[in-house]
C-alpha positions as CSV (number, residue, x, y, z in Angstrom):
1,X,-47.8,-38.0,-32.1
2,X,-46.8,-35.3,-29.3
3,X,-50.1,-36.6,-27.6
4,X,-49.2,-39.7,-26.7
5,X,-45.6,-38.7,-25.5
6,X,-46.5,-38.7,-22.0
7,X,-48.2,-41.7,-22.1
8,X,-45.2,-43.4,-23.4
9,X,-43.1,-41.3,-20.8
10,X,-45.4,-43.4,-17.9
11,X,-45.0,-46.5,-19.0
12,X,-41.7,-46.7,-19.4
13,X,-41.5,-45.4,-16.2
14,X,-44.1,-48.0,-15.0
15,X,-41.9,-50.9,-16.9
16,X,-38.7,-49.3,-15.1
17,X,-40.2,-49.3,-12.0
18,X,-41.9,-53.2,-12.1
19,X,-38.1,-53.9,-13.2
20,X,-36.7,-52.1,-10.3
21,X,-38.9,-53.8,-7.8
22,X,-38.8,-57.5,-9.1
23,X,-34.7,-57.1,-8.8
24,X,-35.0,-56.0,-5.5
25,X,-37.3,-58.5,-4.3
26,X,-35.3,-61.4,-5.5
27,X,-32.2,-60.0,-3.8
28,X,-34.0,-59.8,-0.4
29,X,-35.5,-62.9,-0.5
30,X,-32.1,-64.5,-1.9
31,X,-30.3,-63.0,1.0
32,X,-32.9,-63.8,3.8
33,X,-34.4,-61.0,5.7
34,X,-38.1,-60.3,6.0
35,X,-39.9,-57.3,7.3
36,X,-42.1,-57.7,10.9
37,X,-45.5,-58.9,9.9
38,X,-44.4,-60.0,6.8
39,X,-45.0,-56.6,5.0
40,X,-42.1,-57.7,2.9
41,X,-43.4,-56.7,-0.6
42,X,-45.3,-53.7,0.7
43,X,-42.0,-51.8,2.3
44,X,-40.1,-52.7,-0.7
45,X,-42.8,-51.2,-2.8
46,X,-42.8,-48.1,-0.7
47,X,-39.5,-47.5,-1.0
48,X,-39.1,-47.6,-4.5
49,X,-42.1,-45.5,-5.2
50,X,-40.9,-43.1,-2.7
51,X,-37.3,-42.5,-4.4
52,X,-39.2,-42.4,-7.7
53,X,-41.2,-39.9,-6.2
54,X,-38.0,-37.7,-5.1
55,X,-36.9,-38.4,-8.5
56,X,-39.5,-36.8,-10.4
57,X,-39.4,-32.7,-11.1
């Protein structure tokens, strides 16, 4: 069963992470503000995979 621990690790992190992002989105879009060109979604994205990233050992 050790084999598949850091599968299980991942997507947790993945389900964490898709959790993360879908909160974040629907307080942006609840509060108003959109990035130039519309790149909305994509800078949100960036920034929570980059502070997952920095999280990471």
């Amino acid at each position: 069963m050790n084999a598949f621990r850091p599968l299980w690790i991942a997507l947790r992190a993945a389900v964490l992470a898709t959790a993360v992002f879908w909160v974040a989105l629907f307080l942006v879009d609840k509060i108003g503000w959109q990035a130039p060109l519309g790149l909305t979604e994509q800078l949100l994205f960036f920034v929570i995979f980059f502070i997952g990233v920095l999280m990471t050992k």
